[in-house]
N, CA, C and O atoms as a DFTB+ gen file, in Angstrom:
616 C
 N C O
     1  1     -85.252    -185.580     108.383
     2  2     -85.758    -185.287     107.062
     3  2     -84.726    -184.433     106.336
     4  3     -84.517    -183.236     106.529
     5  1     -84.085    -185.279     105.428
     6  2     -83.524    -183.884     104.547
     7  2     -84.257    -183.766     103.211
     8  3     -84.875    -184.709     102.716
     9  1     -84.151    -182.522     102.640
    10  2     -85.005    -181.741     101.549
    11  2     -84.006    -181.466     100.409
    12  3     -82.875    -180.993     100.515
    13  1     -84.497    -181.765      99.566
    14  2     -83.941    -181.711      98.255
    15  2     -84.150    -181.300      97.128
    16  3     -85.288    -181.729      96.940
    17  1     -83.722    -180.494      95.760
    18  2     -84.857    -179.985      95.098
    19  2     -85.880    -181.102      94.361
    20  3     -87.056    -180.969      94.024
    21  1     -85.460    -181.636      94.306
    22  2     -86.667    -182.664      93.346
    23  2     -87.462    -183.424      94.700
    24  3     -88.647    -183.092      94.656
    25  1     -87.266    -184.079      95.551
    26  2     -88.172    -185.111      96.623
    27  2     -87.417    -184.899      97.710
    28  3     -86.212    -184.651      97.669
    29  1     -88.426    -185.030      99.216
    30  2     -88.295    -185.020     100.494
    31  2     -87.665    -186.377     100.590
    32  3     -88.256    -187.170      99.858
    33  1     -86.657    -186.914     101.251
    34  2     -86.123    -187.786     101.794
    35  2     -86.068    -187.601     103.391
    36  3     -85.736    -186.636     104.080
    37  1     -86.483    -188.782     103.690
    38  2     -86.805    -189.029     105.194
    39  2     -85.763    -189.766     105.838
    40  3     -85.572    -190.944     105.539
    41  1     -84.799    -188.941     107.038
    42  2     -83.786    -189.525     107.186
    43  2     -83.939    -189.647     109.014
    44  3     -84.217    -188.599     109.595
    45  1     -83.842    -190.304     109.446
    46  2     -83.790    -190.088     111.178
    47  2     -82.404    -189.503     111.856
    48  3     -81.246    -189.916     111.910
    49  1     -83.301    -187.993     112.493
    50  2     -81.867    -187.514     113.310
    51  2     -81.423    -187.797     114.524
    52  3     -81.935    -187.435     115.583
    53  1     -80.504    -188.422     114.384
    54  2     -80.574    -188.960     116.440
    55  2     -80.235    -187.572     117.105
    56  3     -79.628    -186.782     116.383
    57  1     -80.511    -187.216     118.238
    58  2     -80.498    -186.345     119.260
    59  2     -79.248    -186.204     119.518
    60  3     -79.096    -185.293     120.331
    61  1     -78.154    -186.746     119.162
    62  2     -77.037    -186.386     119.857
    63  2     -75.997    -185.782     118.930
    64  3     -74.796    -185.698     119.190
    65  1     -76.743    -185.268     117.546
    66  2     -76.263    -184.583     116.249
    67  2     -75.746    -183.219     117.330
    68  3     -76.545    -182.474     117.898
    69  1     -74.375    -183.133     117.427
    70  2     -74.159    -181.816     118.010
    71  2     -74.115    -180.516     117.170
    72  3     -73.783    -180.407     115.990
    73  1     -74.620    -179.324     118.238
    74  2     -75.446    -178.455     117.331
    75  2     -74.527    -177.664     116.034
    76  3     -75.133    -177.196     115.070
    77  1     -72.688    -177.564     116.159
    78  2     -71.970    -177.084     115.644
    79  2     -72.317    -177.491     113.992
    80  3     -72.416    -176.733     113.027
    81  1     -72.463    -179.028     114.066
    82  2     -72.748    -180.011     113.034
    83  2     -74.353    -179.207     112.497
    84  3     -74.560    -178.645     111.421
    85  1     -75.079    -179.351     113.368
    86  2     -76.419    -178.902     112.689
    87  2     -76.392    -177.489     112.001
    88  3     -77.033    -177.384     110.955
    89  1     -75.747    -176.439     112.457
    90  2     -75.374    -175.099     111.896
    91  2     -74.945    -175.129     110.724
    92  3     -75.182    -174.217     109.932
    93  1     -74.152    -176.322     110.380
    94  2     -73.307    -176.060     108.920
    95  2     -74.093    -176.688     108.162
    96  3     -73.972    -176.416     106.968
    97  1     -75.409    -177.973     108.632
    98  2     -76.072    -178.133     107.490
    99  2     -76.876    -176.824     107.215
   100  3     -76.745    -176.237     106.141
   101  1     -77.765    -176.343     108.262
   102  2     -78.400    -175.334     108.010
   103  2     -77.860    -174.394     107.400
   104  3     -78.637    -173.457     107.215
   105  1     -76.900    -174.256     107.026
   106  2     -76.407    -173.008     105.993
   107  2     -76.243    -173.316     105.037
   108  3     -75.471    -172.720     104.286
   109  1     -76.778    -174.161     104.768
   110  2     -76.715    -175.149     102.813
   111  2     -78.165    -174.378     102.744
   112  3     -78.431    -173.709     101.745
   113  1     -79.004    -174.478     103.725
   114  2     -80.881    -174.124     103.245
   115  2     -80.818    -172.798     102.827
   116  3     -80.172    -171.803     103.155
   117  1     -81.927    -173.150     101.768
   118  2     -82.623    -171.916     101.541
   119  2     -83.604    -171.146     102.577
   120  3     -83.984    -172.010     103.367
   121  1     -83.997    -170.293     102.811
   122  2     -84.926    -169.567     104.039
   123  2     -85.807    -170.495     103.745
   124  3     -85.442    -171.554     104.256
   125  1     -86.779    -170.606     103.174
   126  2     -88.090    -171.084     102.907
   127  2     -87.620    -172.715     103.679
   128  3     -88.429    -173.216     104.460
   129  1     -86.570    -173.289     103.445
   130  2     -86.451    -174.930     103.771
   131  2     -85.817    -174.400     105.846
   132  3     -85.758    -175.340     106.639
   133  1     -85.573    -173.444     106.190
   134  2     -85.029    -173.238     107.308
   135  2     -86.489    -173.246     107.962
   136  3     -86.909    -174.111     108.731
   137  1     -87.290    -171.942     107.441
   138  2     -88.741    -171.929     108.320
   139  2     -89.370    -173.293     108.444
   140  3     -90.363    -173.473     109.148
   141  1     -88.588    -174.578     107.522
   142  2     -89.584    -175.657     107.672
   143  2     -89.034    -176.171     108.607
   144  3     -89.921    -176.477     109.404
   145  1     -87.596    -176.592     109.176
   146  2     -86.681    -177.111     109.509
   147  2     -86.673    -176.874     111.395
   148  3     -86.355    -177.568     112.361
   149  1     -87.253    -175.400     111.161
   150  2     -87.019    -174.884     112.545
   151  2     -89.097    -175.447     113.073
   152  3     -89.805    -174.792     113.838
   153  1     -89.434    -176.501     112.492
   154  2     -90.778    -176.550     113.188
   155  2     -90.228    -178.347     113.616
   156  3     -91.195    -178.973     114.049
   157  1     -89.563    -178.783     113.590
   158  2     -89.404    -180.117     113.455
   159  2     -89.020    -179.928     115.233
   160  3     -90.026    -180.101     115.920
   161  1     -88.140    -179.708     115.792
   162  2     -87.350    -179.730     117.483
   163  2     -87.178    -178.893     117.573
   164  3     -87.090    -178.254     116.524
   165  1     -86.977    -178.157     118.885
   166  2     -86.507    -177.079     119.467
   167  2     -84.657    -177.214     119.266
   168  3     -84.037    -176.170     119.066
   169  1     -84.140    -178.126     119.317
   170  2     -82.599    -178.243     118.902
   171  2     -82.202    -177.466     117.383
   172  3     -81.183    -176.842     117.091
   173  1     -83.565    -177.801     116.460
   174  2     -83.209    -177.552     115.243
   175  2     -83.675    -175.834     115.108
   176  3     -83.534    -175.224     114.048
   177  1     -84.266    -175.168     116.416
   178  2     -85.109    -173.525     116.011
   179  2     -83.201    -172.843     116.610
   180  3     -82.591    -171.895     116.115
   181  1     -82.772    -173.695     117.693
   182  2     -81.587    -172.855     117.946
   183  2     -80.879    -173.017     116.865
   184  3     -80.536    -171.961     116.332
   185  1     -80.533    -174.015     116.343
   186  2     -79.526    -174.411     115.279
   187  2     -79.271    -173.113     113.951
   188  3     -78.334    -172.388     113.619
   189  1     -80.877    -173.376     113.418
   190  2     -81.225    -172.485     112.538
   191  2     -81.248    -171.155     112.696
   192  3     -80.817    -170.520     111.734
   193  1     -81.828    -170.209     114.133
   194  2     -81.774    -169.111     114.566
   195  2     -81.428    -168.149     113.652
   196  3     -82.188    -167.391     113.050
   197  1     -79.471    -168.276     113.543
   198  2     -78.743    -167.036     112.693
   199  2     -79.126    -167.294     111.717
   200  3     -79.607    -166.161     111.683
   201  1     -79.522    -167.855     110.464
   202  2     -79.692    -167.735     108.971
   203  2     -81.319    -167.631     108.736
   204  3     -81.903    -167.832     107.671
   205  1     -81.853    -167.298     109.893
   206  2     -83.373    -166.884     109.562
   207  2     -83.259    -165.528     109.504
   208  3     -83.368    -165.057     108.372
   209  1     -83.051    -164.682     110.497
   210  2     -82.644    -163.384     110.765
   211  2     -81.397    -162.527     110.314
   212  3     -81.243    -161.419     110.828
   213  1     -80.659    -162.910     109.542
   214  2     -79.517    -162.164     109.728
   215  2     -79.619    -160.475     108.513
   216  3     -78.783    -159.654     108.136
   217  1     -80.893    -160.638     108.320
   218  2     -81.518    -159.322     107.469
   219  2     -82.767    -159.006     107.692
   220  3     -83.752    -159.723     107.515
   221  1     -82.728    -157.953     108.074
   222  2     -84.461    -157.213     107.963
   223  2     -84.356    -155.972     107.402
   224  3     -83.644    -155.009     107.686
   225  1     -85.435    -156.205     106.298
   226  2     -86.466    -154.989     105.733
   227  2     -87.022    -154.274     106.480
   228  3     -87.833    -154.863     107.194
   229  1     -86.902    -152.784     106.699
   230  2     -87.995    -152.037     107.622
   231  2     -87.986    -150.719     106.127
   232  3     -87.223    -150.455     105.198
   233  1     -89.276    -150.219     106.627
   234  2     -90.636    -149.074     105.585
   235  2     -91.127    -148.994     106.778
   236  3     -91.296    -149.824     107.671
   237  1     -91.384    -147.616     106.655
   238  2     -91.973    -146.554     107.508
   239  2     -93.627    -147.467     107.458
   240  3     -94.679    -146.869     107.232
   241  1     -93.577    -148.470     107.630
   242  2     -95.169    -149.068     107.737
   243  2     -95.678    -149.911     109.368
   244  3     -95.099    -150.989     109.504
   245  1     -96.077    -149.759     109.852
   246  2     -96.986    -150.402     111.158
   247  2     -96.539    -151.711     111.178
   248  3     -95.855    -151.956     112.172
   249  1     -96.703    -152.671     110.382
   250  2     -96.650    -154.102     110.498
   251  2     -94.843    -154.160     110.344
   252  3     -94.342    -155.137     110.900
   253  1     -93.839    -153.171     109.622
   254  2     -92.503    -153.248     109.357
   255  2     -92.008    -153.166     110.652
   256  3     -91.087    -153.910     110.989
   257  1     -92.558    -152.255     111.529
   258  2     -92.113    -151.561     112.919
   259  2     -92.652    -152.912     113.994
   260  3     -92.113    -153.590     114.868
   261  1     -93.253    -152.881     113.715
   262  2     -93.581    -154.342     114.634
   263  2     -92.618    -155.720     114.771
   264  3     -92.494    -156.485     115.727
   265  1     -92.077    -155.734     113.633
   266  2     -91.914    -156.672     113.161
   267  2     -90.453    -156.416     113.878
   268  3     -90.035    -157.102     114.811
   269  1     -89.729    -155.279     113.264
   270  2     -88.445    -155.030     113.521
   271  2     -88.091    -154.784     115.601
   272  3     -87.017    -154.800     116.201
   273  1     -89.290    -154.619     116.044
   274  2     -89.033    -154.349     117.502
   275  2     -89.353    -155.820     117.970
   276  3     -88.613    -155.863     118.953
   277  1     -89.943    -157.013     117.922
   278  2     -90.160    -157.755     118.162
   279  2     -89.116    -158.558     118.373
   280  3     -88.788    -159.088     119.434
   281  1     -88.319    -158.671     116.744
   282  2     -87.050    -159.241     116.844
   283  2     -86.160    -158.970     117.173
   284  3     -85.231    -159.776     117.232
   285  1     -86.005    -157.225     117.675
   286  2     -85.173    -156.634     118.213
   287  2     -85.168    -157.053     119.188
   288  3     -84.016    -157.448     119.372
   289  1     -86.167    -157.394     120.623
   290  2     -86.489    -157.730     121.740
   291  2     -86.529    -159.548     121.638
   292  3     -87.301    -160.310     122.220
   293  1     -85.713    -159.787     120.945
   294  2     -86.270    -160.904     121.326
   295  2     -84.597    -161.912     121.547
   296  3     -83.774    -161.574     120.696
   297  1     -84.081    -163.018     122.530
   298  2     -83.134    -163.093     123.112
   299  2     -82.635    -163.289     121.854
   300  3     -82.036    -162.356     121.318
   301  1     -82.805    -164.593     121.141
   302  2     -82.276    -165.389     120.271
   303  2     -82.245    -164.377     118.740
   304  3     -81.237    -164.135     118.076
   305  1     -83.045    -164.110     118.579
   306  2     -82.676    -163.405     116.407
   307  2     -82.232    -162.203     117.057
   308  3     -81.196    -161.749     116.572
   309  1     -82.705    -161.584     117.982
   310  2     -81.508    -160.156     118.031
   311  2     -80.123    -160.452     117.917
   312  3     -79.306    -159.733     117.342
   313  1     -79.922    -161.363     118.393
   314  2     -78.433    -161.642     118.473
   315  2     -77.564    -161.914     116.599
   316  3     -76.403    -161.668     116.273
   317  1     -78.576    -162.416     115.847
   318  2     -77.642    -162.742     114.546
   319  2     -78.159    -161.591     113.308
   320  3     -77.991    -161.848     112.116
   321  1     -78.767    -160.378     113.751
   322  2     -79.157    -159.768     112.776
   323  2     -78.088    -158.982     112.304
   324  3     -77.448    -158.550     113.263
   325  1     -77.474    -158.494     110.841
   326  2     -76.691    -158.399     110.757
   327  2     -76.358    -156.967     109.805
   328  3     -75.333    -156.321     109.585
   329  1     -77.755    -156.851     109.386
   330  2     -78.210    -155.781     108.364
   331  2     -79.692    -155.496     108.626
   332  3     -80.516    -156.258     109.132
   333  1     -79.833    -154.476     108.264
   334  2     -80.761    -153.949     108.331
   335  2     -81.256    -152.634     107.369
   336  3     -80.878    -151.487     107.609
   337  1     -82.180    -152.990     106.222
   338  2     -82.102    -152.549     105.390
   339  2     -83.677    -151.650     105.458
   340  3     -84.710    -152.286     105.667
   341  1     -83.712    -150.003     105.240
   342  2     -84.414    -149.108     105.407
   343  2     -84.925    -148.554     104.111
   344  3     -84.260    -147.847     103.354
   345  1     -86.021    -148.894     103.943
   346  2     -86.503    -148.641     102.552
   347  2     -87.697    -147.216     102.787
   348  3     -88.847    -147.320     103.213
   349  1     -87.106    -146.147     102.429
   350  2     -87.920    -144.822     103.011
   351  2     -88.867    -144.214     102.054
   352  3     -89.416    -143.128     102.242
   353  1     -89.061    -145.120     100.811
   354  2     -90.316    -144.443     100.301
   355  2     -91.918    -144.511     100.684
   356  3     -92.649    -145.384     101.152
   357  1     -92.136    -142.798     100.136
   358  2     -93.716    -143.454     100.904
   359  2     -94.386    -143.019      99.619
   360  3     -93.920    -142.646      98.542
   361  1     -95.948    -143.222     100.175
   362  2     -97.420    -143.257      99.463
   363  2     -96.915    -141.555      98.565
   364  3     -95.927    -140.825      98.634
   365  1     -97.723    -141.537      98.076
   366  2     -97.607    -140.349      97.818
   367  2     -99.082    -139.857      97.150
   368  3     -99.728    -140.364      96.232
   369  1     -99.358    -138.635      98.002
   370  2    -101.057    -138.326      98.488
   371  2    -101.297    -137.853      96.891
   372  3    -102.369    -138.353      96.552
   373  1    -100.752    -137.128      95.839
   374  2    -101.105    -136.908      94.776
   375  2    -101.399    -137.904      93.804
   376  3    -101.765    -137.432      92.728
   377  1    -101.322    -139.719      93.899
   378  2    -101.707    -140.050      93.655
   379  2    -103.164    -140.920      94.067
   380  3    -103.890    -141.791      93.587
   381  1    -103.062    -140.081      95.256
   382  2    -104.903    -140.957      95.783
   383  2    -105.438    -139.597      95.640
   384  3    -105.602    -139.207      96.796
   385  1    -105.770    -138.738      94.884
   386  2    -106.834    -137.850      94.345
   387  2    -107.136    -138.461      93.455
   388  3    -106.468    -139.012      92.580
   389  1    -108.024    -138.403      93.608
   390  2    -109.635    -138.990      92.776
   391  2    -109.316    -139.283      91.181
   392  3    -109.491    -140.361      90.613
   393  1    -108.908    -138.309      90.713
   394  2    -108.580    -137.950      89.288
   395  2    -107.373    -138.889      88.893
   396  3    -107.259    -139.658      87.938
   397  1    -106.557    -138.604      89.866
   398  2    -105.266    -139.785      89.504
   399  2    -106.105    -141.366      89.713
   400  3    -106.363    -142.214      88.858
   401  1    -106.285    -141.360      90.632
   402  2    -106.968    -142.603      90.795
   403  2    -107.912    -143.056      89.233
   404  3    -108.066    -144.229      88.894
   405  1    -108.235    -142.350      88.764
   406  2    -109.658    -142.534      87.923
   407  2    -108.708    -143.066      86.942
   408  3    -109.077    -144.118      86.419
   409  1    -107.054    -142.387      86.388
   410  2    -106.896    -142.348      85.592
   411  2    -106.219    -143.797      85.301
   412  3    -106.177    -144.422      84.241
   413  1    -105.646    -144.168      86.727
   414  2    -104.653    -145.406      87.063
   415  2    -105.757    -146.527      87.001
   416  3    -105.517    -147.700      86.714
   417  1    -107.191    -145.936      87.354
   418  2    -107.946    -147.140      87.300
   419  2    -108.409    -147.676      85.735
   420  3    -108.641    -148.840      85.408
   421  1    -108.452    -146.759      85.093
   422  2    -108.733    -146.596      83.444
   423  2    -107.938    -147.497      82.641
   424  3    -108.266    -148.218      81.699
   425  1    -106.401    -147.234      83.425
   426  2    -105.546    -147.874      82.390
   427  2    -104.660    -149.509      82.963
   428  3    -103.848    -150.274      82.443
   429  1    -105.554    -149.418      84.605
   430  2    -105.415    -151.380      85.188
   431  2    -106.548    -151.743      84.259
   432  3    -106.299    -152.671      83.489
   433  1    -107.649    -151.237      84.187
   434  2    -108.566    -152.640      83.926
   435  2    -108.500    -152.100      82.382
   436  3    -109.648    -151.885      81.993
   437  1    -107.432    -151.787      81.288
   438  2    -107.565    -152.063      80.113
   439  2    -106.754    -152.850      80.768
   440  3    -107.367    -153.865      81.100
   441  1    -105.439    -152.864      81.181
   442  2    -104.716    -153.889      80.913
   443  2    -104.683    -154.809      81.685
   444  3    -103.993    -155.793      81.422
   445  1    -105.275    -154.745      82.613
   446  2    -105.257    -156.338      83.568
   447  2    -106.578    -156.953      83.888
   448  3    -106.743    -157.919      84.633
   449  1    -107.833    -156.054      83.016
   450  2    -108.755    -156.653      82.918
   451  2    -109.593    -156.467      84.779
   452  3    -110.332    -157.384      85.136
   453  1    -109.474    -155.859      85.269
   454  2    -109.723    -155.414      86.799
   455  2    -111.304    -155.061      87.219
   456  3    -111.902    -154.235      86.529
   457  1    -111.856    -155.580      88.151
   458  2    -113.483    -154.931      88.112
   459  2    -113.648    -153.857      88.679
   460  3    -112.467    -153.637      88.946
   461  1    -114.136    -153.084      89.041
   462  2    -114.394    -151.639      89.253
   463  2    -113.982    -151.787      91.092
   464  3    -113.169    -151.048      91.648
   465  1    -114.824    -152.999      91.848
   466  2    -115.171    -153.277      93.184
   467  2    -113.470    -153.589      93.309
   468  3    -113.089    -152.826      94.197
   469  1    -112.521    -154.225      92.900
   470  2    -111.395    -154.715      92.925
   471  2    -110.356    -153.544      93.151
   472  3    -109.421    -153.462      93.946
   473  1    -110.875    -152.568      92.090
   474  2    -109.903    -150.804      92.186
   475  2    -110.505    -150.369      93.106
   476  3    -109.617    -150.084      93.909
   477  1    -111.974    -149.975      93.793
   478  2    -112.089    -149.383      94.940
   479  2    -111.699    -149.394      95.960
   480  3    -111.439    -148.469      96.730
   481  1    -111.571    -151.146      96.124
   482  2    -110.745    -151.597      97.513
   483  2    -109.656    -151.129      97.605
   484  3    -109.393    -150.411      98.569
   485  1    -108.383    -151.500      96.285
   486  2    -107.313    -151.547      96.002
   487  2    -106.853    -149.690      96.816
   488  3    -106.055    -149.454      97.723
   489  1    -107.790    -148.648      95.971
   490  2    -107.592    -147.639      96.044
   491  2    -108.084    -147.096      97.888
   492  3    -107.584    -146.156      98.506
   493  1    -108.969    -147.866      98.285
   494  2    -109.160    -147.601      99.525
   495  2    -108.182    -148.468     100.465
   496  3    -108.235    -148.145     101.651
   497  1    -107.577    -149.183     100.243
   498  2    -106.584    -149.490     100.958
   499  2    -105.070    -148.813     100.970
   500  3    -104.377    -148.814     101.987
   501  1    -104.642    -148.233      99.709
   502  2    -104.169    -147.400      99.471
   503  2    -103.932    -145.896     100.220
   504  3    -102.902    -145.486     100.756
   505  1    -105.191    -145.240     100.076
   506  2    -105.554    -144.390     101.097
   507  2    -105.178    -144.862     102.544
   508  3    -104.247    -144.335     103.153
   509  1    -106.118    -146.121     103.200
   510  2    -105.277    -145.876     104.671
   511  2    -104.148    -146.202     104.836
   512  3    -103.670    -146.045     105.960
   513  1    -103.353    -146.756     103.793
   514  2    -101.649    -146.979     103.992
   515  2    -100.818    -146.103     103.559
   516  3     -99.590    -146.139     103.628
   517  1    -101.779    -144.965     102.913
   518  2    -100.975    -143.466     103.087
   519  2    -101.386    -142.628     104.469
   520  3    -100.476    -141.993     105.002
   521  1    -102.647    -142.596     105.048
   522  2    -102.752    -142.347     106.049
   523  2    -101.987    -142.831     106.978
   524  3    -101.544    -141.971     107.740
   525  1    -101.618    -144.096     107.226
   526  2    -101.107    -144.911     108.674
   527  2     -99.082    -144.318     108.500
   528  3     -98.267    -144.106     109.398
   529  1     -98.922    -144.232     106.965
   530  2     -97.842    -144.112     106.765
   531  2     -97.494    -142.329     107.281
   532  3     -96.568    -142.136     108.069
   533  1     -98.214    -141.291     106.819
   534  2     -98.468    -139.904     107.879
   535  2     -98.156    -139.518     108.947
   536  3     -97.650    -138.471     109.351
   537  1     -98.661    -140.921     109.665
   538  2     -98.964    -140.564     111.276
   539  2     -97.806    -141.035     111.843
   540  3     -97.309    -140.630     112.894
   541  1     -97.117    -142.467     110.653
   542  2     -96.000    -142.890     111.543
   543  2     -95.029    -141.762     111.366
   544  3     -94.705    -141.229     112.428
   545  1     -94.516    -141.296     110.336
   546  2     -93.789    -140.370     110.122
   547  2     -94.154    -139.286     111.051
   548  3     -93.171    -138.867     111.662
   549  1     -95.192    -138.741     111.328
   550  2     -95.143    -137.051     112.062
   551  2     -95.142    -137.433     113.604
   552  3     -94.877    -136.673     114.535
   553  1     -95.446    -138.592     113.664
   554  2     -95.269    -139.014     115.324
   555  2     -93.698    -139.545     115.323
   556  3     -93.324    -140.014     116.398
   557  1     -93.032    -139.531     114.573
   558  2     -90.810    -140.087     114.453
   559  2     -91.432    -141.705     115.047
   560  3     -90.591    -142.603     115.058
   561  1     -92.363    -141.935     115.357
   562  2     -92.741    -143.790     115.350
   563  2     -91.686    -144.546     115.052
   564  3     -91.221    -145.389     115.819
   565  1     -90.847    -144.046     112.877
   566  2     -90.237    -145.200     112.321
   567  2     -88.777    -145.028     112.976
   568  3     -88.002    -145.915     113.334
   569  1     -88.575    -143.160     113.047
   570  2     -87.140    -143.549     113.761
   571  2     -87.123    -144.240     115.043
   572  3     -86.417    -145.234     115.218
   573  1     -87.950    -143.698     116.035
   574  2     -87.986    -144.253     117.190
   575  2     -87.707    -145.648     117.699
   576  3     -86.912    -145.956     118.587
   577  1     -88.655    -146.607     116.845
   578  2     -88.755    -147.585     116.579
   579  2     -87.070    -148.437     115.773
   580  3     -86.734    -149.605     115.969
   581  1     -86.502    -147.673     115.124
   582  2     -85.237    -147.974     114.587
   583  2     -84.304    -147.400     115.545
   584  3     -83.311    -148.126     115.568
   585  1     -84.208    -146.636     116.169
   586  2     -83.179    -146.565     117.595
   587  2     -83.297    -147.209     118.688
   588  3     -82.658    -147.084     119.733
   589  1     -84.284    -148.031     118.371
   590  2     -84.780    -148.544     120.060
   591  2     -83.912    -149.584     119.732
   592  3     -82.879    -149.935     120.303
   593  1     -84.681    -150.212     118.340
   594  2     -83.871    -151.730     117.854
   595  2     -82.749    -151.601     117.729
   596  3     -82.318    -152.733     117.946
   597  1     -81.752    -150.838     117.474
   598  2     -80.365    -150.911     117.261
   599  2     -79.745    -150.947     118.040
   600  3     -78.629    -151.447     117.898
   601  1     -80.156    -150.442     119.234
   602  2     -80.367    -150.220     120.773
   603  2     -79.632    -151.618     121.051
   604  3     -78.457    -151.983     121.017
   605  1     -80.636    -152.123     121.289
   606  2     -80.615    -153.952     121.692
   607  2     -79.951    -154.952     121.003
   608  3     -79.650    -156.106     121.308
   609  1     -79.812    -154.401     120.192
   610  2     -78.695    -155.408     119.032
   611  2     -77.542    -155.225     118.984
   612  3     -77.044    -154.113     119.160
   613  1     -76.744    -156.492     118.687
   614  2     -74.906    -156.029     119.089
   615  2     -74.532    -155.238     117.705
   616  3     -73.406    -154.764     117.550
């Protein structure tokens, strides 16, 4: 199958496409056409490997740290990661007091038209992703978690 911007064209790959060859198409794809590319054969998840991974985002967040130790540990994307980019802002607790909240909620639903049940969530989810973000920080979780991975990576 090759992918194109306007229509999918269906092409048959014989098995004996050696993988050097498959690498250089895969570096024409965009990510989004690689994640599709790498579900087709296991020939095509090695092929693709380095241009899935060769950058990760990590934030002091639970699901970032997961994410980044996983692939750290893992044989194949540890090997082509190449950057690693640390984005260290956090929540910031003066805006989940009540009052700030009231005021941020005042001026979403003039302008985005928002229901009250929509800001509560919004704002209660908020809250525990300043909480979770707290704990990772006073427990060193995000550094920890970023020395382990760098650790394992060439």
């Amino acid at each position: 199958m090759i992918l194109t911007v306007d229509r999918i064209v269906y092409v048959p790959v014989p098995k004996e496409v050696p993988t050097e060859i498959l690498v250089r198409i895969f570096s024409y794809l965009h990510k989004d056409d690689i994640k599709c590319v790498r579900q087709i054969c296991r020939d095509f998840v090695a092929a693709s490997a380095q241009y899935l991974f060769d950058r990760l985002y990590v934030s002091p967040q639970e699901l970032h740290l997961e994410i980044l130790t996983a692939v750290s540990q893992h044989p194949i994307f540890s090997k082509y990661v190449r950057e690693i980019v640390y984005h260290c802002s956090q929540f910031r607790s003066g805006f989940l007091l009540r009052e700030a909240y009231e005021k941020e909620h005042v001026r979403l639903a003039v302008f985005k038209c928002r229901q009250e049940s929509e800001m509560d969530e919004w704002h209660s989810r908020s809250c525990q992703h300043y909480d979770q973000q707290e704990d990772l920080i006073k427990a060193d979780a995000d550094s920890n978690a970023f020395y382990e991975a760098l650790s394992k990576m060439p």
